[in-house]
N, C-alpha and C positions, 0 to 999 in steps of 0.2 A: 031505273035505267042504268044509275050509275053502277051498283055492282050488278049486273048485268053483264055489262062492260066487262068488269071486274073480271068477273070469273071466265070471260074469252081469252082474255088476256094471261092468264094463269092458266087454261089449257094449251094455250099456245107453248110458252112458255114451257110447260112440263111435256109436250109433244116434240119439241127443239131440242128439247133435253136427252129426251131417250131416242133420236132420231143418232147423234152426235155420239151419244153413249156407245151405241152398238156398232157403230159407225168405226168408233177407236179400241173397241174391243180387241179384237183380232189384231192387231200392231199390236196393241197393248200386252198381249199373250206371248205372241212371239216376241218381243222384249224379252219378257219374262224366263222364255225358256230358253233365251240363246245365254242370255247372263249366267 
């Protein structure tokens, strides 16, 4: 049960991740090419 748990919590976690990633992507970009 317990890593069960575990491993929702680590998809959570890596789905927060690349929600956020792609999210700052495109700022991130245009940063990059106004500099």
């Amino acid at each position: 049960m317990n890593s069960l748990n575990n491993d929702k919590v680590k998809r959570l976690l890596y789905f927060i991740i690349g929600v956020l990633f792609f999210a700052f992507l495109p700022s991130v970009s245009r940063l990059l090419t106004q500099s």
